[in-house]
ROGUDO-224022 format. One record per residue (C-alpha): y, z, x; residue in three letters. Coordinates in steps of 0.05 Angstrom, whole numbers, padded with zeros to 5 digits, always signed. Each point is the difference from the previous one (the first is absolute). Last residue first. Layout:
# residues N
YZXala;...
//
This chain:
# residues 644
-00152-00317+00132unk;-00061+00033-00008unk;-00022-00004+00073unk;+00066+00023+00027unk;-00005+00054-00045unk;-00066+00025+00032unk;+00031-00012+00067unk;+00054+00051-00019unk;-00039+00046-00031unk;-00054+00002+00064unk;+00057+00004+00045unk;+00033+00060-00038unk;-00079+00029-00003unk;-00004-00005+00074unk;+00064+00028+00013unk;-00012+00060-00037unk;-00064+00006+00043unk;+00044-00004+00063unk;+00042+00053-00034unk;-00056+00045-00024unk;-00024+00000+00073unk;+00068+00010+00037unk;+00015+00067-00040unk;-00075+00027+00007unk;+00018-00007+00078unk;+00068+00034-00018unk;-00028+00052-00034unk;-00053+00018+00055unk;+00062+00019+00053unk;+00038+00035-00054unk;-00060+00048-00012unk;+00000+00005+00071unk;+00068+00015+00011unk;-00011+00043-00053unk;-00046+00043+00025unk;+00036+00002+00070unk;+00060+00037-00027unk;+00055-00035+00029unk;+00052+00036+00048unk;+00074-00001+00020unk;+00024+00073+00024unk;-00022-00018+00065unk;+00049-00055+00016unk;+00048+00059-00001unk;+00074-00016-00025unk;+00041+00056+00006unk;+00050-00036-00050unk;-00006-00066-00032unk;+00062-00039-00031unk;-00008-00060-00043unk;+00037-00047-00030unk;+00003-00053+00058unk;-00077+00009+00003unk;+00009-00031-00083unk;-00020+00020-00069unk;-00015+00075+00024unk;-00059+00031-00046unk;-00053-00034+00039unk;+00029+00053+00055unk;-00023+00059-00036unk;-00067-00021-00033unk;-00021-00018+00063unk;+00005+00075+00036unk;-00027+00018-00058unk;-00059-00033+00003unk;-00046+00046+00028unk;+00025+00070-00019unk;+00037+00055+00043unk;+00068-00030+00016unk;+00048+00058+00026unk;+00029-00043+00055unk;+00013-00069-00033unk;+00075+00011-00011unk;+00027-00060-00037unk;+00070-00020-00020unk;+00000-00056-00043unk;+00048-00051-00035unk;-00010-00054-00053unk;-00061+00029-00037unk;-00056-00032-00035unk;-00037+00041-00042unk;-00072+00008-00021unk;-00012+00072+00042unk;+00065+00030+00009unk;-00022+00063-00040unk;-00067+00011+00050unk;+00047-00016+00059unk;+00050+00055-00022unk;+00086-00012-00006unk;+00044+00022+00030unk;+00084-00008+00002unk;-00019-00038-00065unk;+00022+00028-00057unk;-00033-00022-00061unk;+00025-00060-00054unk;-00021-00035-00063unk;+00047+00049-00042unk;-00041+00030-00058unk;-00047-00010-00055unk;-00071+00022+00001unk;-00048-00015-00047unk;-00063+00023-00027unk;-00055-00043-00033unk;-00062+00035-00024unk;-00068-00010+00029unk;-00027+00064-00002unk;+00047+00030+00056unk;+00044-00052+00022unk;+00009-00075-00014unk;+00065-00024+00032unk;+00082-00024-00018unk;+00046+00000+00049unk;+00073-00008-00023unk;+00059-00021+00032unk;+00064+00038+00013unk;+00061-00040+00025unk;+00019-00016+00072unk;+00077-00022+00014unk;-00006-00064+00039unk;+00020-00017+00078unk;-00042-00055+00014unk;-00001-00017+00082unk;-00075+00007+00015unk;+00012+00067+00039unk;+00005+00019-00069unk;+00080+00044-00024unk;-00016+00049-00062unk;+00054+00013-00048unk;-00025+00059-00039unk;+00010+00008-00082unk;+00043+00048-00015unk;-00032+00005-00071unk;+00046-00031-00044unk;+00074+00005+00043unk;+00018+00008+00068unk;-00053-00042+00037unk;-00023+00027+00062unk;+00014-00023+00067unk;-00033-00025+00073unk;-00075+00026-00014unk;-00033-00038+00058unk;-00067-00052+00009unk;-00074-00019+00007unk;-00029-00048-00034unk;-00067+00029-00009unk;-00022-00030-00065unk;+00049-00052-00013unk;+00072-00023-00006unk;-00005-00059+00054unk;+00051-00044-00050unk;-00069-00038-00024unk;-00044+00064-00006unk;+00050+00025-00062unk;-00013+00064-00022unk;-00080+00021+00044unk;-00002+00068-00012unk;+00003+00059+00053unk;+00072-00018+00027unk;+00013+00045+00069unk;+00055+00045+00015unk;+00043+00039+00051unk;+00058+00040-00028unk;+00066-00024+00023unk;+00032+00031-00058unk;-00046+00043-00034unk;-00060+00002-00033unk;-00051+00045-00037unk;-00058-00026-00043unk;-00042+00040-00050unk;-00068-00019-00033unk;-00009-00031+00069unk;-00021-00066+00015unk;-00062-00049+00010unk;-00035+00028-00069unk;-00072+00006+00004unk;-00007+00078+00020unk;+00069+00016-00037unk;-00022-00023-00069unk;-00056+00045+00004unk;+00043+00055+00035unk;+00053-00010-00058unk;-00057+00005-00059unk;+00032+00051-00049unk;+00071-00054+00005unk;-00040-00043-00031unk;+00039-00069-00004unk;+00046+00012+00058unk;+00074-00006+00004unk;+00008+00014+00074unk;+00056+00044+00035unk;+00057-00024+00037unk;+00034+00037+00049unk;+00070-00011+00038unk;+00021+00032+00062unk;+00072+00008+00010unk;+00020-00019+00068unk;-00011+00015+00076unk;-00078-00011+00026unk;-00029+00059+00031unk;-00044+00017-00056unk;-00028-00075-00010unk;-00032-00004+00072unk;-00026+00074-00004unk;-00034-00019-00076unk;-00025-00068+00034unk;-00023+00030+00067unk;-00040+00056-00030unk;-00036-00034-00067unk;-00021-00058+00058unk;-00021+00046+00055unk;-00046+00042-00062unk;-00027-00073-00018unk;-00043-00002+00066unk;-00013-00068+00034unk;+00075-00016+00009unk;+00037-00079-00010unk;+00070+00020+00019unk;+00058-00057-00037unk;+00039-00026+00051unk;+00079+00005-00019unk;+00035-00035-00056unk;+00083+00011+00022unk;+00008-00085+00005unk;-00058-00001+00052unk;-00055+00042+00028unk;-00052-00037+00030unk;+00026+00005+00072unk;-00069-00006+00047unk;-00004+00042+00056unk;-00067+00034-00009unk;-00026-00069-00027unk;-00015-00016+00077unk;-00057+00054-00008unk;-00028-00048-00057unk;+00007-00060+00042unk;-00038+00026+00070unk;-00057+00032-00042unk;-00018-00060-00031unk;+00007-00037+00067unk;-00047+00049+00026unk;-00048-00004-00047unk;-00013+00056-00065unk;-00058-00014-00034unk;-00022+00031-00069unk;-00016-00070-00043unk;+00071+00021-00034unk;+00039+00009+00066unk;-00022-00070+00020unk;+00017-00038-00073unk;+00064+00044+00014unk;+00017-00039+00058unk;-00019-00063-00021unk;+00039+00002-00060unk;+00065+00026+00044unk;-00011-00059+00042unk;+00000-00049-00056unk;+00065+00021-00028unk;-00006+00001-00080unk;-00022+00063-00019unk;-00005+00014-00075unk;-00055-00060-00023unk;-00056-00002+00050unk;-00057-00050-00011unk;-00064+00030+00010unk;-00031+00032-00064unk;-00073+00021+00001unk;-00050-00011-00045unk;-00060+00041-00027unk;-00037-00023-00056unk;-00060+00024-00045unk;+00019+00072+00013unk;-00048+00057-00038unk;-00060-00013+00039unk;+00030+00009+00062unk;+00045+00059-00020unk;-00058+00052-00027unk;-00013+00034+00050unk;+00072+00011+00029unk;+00013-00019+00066unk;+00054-00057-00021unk;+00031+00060-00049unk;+00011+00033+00073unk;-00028+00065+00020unk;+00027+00065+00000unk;-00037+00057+00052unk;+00040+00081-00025unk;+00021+00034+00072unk;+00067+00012-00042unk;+00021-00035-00064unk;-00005-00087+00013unk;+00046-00040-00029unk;-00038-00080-00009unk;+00031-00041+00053unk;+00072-00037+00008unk;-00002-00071+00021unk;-00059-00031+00029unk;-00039+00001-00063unk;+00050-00030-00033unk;+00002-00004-00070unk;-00023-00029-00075unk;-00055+00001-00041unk;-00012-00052-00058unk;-00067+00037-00034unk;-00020-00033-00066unk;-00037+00050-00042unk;-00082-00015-00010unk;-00014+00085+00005unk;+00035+00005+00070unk;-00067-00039+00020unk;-00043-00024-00062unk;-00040+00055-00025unk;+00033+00003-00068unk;+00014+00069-00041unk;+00077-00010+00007unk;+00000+00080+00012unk;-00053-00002+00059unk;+00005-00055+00032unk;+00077+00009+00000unk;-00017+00071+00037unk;-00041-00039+00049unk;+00046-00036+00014unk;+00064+00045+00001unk;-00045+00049+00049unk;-00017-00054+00047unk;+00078-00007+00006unk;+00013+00075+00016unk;-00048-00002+00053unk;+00035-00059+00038unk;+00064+00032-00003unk;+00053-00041-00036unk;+00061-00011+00060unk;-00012-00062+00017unk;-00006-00023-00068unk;+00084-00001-00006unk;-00017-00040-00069unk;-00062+00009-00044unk;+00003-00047-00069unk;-00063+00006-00046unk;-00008-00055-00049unk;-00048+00009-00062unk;+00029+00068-00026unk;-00013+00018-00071unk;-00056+00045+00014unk;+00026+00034+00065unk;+00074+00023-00030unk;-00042+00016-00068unk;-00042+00058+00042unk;+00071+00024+00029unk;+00031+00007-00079unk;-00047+00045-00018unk;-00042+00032+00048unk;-00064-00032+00041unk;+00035-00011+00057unk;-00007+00067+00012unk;-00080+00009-00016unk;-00005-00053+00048unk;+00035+00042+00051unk;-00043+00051-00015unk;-00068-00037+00009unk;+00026-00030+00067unk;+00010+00068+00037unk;+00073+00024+00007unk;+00043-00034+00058unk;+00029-00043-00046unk;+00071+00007+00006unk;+00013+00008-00080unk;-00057-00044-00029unk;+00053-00032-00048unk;-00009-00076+00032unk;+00068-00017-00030unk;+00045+00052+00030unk;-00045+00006+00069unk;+00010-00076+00005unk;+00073+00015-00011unk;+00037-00033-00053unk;+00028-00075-00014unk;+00058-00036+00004unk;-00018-00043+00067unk;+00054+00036+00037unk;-00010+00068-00033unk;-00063+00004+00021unk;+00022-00003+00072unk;+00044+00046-00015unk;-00057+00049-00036unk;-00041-00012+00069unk;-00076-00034+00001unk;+00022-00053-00053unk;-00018-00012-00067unk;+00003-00075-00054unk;-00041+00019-00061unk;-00015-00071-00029unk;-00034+00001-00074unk;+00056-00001-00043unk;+00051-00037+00049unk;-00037-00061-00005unk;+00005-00031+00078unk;+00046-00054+00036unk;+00053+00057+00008unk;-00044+00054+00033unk;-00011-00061+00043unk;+00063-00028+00018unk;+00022+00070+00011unk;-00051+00005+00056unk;+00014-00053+00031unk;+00067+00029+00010unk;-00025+00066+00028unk;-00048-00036+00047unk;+00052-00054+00024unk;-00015+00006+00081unk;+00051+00047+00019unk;-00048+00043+00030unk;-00073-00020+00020unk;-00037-00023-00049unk;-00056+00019-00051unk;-00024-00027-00064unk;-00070+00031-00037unk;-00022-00038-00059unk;-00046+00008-00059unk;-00009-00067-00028unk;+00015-00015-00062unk;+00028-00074+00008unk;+00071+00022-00017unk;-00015+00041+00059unk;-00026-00054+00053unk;+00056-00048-00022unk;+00047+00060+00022unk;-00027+00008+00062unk;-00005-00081+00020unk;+00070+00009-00025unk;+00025+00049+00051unk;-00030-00032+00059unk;+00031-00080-00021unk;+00072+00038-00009unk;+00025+00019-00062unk;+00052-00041-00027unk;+00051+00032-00037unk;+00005-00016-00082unk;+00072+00010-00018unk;+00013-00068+00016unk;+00023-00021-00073unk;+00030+00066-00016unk;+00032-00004+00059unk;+00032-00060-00024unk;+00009+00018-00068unk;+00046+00067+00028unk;+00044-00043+00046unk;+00017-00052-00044unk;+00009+00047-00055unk;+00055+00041+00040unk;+00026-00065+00028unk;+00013-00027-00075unk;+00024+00070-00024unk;+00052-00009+00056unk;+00016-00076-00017unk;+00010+00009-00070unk;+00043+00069+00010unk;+00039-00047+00052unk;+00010-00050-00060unk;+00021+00039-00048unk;+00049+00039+00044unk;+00025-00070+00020unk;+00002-00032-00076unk;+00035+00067-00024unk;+00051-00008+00053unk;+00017-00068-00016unk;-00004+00017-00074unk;+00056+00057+00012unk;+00039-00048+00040unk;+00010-00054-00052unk;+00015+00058-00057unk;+00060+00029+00046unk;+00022-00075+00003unk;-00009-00024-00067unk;+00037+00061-00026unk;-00011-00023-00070unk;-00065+00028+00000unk;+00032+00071-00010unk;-00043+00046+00002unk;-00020+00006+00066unk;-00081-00002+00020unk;-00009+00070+00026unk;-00023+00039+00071unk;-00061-00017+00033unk;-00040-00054-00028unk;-00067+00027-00027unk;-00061-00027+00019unk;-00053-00012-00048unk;+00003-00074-00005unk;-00003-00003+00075unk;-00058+00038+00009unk;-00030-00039-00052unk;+00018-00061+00029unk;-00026+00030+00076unk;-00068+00024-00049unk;-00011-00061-00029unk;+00013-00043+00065unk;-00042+00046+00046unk;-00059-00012-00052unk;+00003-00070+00007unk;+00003+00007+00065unk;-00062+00032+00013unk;-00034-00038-00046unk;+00026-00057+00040unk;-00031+00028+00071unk;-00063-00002-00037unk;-00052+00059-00029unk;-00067-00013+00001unk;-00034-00053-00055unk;-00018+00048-00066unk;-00077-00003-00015unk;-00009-00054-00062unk;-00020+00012-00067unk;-00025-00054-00040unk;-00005+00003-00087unk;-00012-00079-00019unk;+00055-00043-00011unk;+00019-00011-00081unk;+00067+00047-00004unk;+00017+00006-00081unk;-00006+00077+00001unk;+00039+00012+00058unk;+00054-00067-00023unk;+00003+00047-00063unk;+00003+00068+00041unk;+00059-00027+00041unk;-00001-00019+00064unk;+00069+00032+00037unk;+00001-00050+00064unk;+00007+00055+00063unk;+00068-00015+00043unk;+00032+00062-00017unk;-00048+00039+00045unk;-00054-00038+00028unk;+00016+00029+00067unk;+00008+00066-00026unk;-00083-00002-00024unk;-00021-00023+00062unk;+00045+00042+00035unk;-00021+00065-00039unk;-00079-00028-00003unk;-00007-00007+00074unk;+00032+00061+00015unk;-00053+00040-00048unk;-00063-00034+00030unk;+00027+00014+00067unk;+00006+00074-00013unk;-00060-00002-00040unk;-00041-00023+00066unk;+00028+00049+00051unk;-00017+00059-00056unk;-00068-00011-00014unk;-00001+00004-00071unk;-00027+00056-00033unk;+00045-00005-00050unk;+00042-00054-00056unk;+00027+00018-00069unk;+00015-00064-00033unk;+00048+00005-00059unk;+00005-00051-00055unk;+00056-00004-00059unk;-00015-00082+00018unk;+00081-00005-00013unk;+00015+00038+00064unk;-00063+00017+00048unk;+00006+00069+00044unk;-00045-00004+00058unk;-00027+00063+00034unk;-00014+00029+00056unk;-00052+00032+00045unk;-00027-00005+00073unk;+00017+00068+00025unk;+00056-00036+00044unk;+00020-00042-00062unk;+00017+00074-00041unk;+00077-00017-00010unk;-00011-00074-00016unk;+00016-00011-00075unk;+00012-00070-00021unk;+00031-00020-00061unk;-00009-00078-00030unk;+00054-00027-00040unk;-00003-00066-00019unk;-00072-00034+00001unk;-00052+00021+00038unk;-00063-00032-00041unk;-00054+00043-00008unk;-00073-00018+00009unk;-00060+00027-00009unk;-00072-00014+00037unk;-00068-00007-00041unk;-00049+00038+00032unk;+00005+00023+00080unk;+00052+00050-00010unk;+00058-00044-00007unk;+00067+00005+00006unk;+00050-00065-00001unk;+00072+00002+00020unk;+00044-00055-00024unk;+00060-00042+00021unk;+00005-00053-00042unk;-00027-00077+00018unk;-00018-00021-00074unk;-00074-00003+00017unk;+00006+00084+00036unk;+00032+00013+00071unk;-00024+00050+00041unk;-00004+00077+00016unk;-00068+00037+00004unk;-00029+00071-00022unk;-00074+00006+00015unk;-00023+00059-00039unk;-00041+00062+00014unk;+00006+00055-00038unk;+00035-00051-00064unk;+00031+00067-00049unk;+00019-00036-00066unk;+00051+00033-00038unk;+00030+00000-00067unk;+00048+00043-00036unk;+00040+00003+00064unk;+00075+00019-00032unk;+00061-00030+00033unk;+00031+00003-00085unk;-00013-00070-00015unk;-00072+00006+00023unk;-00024-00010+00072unk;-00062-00033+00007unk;-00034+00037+00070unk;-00046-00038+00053unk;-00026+00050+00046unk;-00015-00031+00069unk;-00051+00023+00055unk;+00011-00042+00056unk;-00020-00061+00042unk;+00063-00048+00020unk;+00010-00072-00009unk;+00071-00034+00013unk;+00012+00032+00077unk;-00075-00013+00020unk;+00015-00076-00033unk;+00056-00013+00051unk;-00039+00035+00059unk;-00058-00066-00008unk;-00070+00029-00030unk;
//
């Protein structure tokens, strides 16, 4: 199936209601699991077409049609249809897919606007061709203009002319100069709404990115039901591939997790220890079936089909035989993981599973039951944050656990390096989160001004330290002047305003809120609103957390830095006491120029050796299923040859 007709044809579950003269729902027809398609019927309307298999229906969008696209990113909406008196109440749509479906349909239907023949029901009921439906062609660069056209002229039709026509229209001059001005005002409103539309339609048309040839041989191997373990080194597109597929899948039955409650928070999901509802799982196997067993937990592992682990790394080995055994158990199926889809996540070669005391943790990789659990294993390559070739290298080095001499020679040179620039000084990447608390209260205390706080609006305020354990900032933030700061949410990635951009508090605002006036390193100065986060906790409700995008950013710890990208570092690589960490710290740096290492001790930069040789047998299955992938692309192609 080409990308155009993926955007027109979506699977869902759709209610269909008939709306009486009052809004009322008298009837309803509730389609589980429906094929919902736009097109074009005999008399060329625009028409969307659900079927369930049987007979399809069809309803012509004529006039009005309403859409409602708050809930898109937990695959629902719904469609409002004017003189029909229809509603179509759409879920469990994977959420990638409905946003397409929805943008196709608003510019499809815009473009035919005003220009739509009105058939009457006469020339309906007289019409002799035979009933066809045709999938809707993709969008064209004259829908897209046709659209920017209505909505310039209605721009333009709205807009006011400042000030008042005169009176008198026998003061031909005074009247000649007031239609001059209104023509130019009308015109540059015409033109500004026209460049606003321009803009949005186009990026609307291109807002599918690429992935890469590695990231879509994974995600072809997930929509394929496989269950699928993805690795790479940092950098290499793992959260973002992620997102693709969390939003390729039905929202109903896909449980996106992650090892860390940020982490979770990334992918909008909970904790694996959240969902799993085993507690830590160090009691015997019986009783932690018996807890996954309650209600609510027990209807978590039922209705999930697709399992999503991120930050695997750090999932001990133990605790994942456990969840498999335990989804044995309550899905009553001997299947591994109890037939869910596993798509796992992580770096083994980044930050390990925490370890309490003389206590022996083992990898997920080492676990019993990971072998026949994984069906594919596949490593990304291509490096996306870094840019420089030598700083790629020289991290690929650090991560594998060596240290040369050359490496060694260009990360002591960084000792001297000037990242600070424009007032935003290095940010210090620590191992222990005590140094960070310390330096950031001490660095904010001896700044001079008023300090400003700013406490979060969340939805249970009973649940804070839930809410606080996935969300990526404080409950309450305090800046000042000159504070140091880094943006925790991606605003506006194509002005450099994104996770980790790193920058200074230069004002506040003096009225609403007192807003702060934050300068980036990337140039923007822009006064920083609140945003929301919105996560499963406890039981699979949603909280939320809204508040200013923003922490302070004297310090910050290598486990909190772990998926961002950040502009300018100051590491000390002294205390490290994990494998990995030394890595995880420098990956963070987008550039050598940006980065500053103190004490530097090649020694501090190790590997564990199980890895390394788990990574070492990876990439020989790696080359295999590629070569045989090749095989069957040959085989395809010489098939098709034949046939044509």
């Amino acid at each position: 199936m080409q990308g155009a007709e993926l955007d027109a044809r979506i699977r869902c579950s759709v209610t269909i209601e008939r709306l009486s003269p009052s809004g009322q729902a008298p009837k309803r027809q509730v389609i589980r699991d429906a094929s919902l398609a736009l097109g074009r019927n005999e008399l060329r309307e625009l028409v969307l077409q659900v079927s369930n298999g049987s007979a399809p229906q069809s309803f012509a969008l004529r006039g009005e049609v309403r859409l409602f696209t708050r809930f898109v990113r937990d695959g629902k909406s719904s469609l409002q249809l004017g003189p029909a008196q229809v509603q179509l109440l759409i879920a469990n749509c994977p959420p990638d897919s409905l946003g397409r479906f929805l943008r196709l349909l608003r510019i499809k239907h815009e473009a035919a606007g005003k220009g739509a023949k009105t058939i009457t029901e006469r020339a309906r009921l007289l019409c002799s061709l035979p009933r066809t439906f045709d999938t809707i062609s993709p969008v064209q660069a004259r829908d897209v203009q046709q659209v920017c056209d209505q909505r310039a002229h209605a721009s333009c039709e709205a807009t006011p002319v400042k000030g008042q026509a005169p009176r008198d229209r026998g003061n031909s001059g005074l009247w000649s100069k007031w239609r001059k001005r209104a023509r130019t005002e009308s015109a540059e409103a015409s033109d500004a709404a026209d460049m606003k539309c321009s803009k949005k339609l186009s990026l609307l048309m291109h807002s599918r990115m690429k992935l890469s040839q590695e990231q879509s041989i994974v995600l072809s191997a997930v929509l394929s039901g496989k269950n699928v373990f993805f690795t790479g080194s940092a950098g290499t597109g793992k959260s973002y591939l992620l997102k693709k597929i969390v939003g390729s899948l039905p929202p109903k039955s896909t449980y996106a997790t992650a090892s860390t409650g940020v982490a979770a928070c990334h992918v909008g999901g909970t904790t694996l220890h959240a969902f799993a509802g085993i507690g830590s799982g160090k009691a015997p196997l019986d009783q932690c079936i018996e807890l996954a067993q309650r209600t609510g937990v027990r209807q978590h592992w039922l209705s999930c089909q697709h399992l999503i682990i991120d930050e695997i790394s750090m999932v001990e080995g133990k605790f994942f035989d456990k969840l498999e055994a335990v989804a044995r158990a309550v899905r009553k199926r001997d299947d591994p993981f109890g037939g869910i889809q596993l798509i796992i996540c992580g770096d083994f070669l980044q930050l390990p599973p925490v370890s309490k005391g003389n206590e022996e943790t083992k990898f997920c990789f080492q676990a019993e039951s990971w072998r026949k659990c994984i069906h594919v294993n596949m490593e990304l390559t291509e490096v996306r944050r870094q840019t420089e070739k030598s700083f790629i290298s020289l991290l690929r080095t650090i991560r594998l656990g060596r240290c040369t001499d050359e490496v060694t020679r260009q990360l002591l040179q960084t000792a001297t390096n000037r990242v600070e620039r424009d007032g935003i000084l290095a940010t210090r990447l620590c191992t222990h989160k005590d140094d960070v608390e310390l330096t950031n209260e001490r660095k904010l205390q001896q700044l001079p001004g008023e300090l400003h706080s700013y406490e979060a609006v969340d939805s249970d305020p009973m649940l804070v330290k839930a809410i606080d354990a996935q969300c990526p900032v404080s409950h309450c933030i305090q800046l000042k002047p000159g504070a140091q700061v880094i943006l925790t949410k991606n605003l506006d990635v194509s002005r450099g305003l994104v996770n980790g951009a790193r920058g200074v508090v230069v004002e506040f605002e003096t009225e609403g809120k007192g807003l702060p006036r934050v300068r980036f390193l990337c140039g923007v100065t822009e006064v920083i609103k609140l945003e929301r986060w919105v996560f499963k906790g406890p039981s699979g409700i949603y909280l939320s957390r809204q508040q200013l995008p923003l922490k302070l950013a004297w310090a910050i710890s290598i486990h909190k830095s772990q998926g961002m990208s950040l502009d300018c570092v100051e590491i000390s690589l002294s205390r490290v006491f994990e494998s990995g960490q030394a890595y995880v710290a420098l990956s963070r740096a987008r550039s050598l120029e940006g980065l500053r290492v103190l004490d530097f001790d090649p020694n501090v930069v190790r590997a564990n050796p199980y890895v390394l040789q788990f990574y070492s047998h990876l990439q020989k299955e790696q080359l295999l299923f590629q070569a045989s992938l090749h095989r069957c692309t040959e085989a395809e192609g010489k098939e098709n040859w034949k046939c044509s």
